[in-house]
C-alpha positions as CSV (number, residue, x, y, z in Angstrom):
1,X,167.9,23.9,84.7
2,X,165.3,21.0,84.8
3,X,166.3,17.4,83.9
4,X,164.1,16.6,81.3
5,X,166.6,13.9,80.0
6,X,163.2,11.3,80.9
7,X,161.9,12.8,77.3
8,X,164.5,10.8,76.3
9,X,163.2,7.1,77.5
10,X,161.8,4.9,74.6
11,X,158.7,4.9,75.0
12,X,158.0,9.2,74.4
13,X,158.1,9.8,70.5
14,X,159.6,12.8,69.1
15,X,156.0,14.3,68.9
16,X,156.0,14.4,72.4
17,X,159.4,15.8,72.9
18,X,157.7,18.4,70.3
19,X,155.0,19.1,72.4
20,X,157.3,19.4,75.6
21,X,159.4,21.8,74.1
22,X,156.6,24.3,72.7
23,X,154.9,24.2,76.2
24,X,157.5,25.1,78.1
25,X,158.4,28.1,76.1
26,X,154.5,28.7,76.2
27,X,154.8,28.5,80.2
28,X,157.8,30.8,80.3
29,X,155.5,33.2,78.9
30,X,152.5,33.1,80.8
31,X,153.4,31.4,84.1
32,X,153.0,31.7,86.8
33,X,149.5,33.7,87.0
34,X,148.4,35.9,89.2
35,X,146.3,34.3,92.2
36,X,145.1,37.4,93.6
37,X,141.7,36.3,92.3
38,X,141.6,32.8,92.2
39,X,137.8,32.4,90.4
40,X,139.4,35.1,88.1
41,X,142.5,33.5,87.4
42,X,141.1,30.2,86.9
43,X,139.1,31.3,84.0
44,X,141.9,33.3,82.9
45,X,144.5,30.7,82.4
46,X,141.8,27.5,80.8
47,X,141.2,31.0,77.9
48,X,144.6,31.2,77.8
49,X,145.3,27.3,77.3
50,X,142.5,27.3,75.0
51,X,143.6,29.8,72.8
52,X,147.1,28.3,72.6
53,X,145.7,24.6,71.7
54,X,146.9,23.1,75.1
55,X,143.4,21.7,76.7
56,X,142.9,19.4,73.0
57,X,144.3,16.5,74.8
58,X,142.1,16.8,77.7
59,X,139.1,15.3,75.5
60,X,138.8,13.2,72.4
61,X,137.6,15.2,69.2
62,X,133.9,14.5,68.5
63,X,135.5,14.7,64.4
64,X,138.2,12.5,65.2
65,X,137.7,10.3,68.1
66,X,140.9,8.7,68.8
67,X,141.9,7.6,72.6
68,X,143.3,9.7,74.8
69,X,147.0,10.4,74.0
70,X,148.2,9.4,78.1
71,X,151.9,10.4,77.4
72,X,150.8,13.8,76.1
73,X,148.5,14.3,79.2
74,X,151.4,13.9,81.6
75,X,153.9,15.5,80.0
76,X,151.4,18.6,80.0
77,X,150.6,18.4,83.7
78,X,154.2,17.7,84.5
79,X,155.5,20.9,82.9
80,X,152.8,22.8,84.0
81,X,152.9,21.8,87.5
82,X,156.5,23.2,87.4
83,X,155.5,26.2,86.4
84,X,152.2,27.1,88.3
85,X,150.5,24.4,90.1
86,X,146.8,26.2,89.3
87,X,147.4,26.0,85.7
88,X,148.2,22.5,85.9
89,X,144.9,22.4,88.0
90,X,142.9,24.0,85.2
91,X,144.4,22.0,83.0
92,X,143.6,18.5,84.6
93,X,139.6,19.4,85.7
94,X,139.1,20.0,82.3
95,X,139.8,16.7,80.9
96,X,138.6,14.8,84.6
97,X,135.1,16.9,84.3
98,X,134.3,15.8,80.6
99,X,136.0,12.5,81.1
100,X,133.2,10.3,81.1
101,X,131.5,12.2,78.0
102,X,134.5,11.8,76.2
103,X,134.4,7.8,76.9
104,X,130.7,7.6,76.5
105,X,128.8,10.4,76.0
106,X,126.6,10.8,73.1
107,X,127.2,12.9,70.3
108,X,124.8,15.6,71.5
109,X,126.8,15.3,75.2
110,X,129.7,15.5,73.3
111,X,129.2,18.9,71.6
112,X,130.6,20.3,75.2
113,X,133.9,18.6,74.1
114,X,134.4,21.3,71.6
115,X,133.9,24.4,74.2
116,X,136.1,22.5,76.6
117,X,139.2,21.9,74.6
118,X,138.8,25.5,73.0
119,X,138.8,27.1,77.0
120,X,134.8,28.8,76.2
121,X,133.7,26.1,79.1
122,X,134.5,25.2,82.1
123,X,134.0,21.8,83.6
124,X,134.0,20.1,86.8
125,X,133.7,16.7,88.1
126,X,131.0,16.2,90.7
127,X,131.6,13.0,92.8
128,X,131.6,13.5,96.8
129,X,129.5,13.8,99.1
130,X,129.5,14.6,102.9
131,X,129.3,10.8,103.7
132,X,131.2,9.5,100.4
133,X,134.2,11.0,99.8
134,X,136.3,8.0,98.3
135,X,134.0,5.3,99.7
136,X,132.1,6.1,96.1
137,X,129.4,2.7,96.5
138,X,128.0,5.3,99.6
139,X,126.8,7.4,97.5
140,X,123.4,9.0,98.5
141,X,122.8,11.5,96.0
142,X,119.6,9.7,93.4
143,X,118.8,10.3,90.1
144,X,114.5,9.3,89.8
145,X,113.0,9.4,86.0
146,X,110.7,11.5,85.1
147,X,109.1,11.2,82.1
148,X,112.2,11.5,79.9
149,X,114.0,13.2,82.0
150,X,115.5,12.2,85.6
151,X,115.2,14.5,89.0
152,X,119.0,14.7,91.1
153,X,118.3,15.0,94.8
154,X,120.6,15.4,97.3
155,X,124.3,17.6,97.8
156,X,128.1,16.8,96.2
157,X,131.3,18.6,98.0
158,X,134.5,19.1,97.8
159,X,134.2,19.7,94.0
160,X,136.4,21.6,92.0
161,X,135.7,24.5,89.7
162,X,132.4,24.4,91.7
163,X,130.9,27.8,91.5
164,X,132.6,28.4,88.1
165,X,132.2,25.8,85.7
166,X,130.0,25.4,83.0
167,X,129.2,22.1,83.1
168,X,129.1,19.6,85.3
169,X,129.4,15.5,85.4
170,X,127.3,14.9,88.6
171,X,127.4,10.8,89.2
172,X,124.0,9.9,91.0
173,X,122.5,6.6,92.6
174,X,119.8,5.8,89.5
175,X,119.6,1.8,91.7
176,X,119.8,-0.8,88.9
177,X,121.9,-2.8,91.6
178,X,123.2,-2.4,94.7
179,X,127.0,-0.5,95.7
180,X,128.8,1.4,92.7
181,X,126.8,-0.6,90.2
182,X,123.8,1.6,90.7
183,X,125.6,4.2,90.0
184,X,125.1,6.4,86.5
185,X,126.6,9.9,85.2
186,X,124.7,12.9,84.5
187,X,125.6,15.8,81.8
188,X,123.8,19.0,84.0
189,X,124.8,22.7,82.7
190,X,125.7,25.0,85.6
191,X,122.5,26.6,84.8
192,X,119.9,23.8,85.0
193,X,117.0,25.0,87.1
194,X,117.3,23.1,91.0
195,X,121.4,23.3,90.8
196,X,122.6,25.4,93.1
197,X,126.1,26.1,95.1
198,X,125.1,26.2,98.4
199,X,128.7,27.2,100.3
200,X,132.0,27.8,98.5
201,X,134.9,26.2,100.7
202,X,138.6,27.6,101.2
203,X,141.5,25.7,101.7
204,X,145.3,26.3,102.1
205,X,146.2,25.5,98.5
206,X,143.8,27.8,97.1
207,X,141.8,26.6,94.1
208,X,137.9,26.8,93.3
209,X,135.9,24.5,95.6
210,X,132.4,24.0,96.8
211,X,129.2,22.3,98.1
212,X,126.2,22.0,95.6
213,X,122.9,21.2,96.5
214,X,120.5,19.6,93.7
């Protein structure tokens, strides 16, 4: 049996203790998935968390914008994670891809908000790059206007749900200042004309990954 005695520490209220309890006899249902297909199986289980009502914390509600409930987004990933680590993987990319359109994307951005809590969309979260991995301010990959809209040049990798997502928040070097302060976020549907996934990568723990090339 699992200690869960920490729902117990002050700071959790019973709505949380609410929520833990209904997920974990949601898990015991569903989980753990079947990885034979991991592509497959991803999209499988953010339908499935969808359709039960478990990705609405991921993202605020363009109707009701409240912050981000943090409590209820690690209980969810904790009890998940127990359960099937790639559900709790499906579960996390879909709040960290739409992350910054939840903070500050604009109502039109927003709209993906209501596919990605629902489990229609998938999203991803398009940071590294061959020669920036955590050292972000390296970023090479630029974002040039044109007209009124903007041109992304250059690759991203490592990126999770690559391949399968939906959307993507691809961060690009737009230069209004040197290091990270040049730095600005892009909403770019999977199928935007010039976006392609150029290698898909494998790795022990499997899980959607891959190289695009803009």
């Amino acid at each position: 049996m699992t200690d869960r005695t920490f729902l117990n520490w002050p700071f959790f209220e019973q709505r949380h203790r609410d929520h833990a309890e209904r997920l974990e006899a949601w898990c015991e249902q569903n989980l753990p998935a079947d990885h034979h297909d991991i592509d497959a199986a991803c999209k499988k289980l953010v339908a499935a968390l969808g359709e039960g009502g478990w990705l609405k914390p991921t993202a605020v509600d363009p109707a009701d914008p409240r912050p981000l409930d943090v409590r209820t987004l690690c209980i969810t990933r904790e009890t998940l994670a127990r359960h099937d680590g790639l559900a709790d993987f499906a579960f996390a990319m879909q709040g960290l891809g739409t992350g910054a359109i939840s903070l500050f994307g604009s109502p039109e951005q927003q709209k993906w908000l209501e596919k990605t809590r629902a489990g229609t969309a998938l999203s991803a979260f398009a940071l590294s790059e061959p020669r920036s991995g955590s050292d972000v301010a390296n970023m090479e990959m630029t974002a040039t206007r044109d007209g009124d809209d903007y041109v992304l040049s250059g690759e991203k990798t490592w990126i999770s749900n690559g391949g399968i997502a939906d959307v993507y928040c691809v961060f690009a070097r737009t230069g209004e200042a040197p290091g990270a302060k040049g730095i600005s976020a892009f909403v770019v549907p999977a199928d935007t004309p010039g976006l392609t996934v150029a290698e898909r990568i494998e790795v022990v723990a499997p899980h959607p990954l891959a190289r695009l090339s803009f």
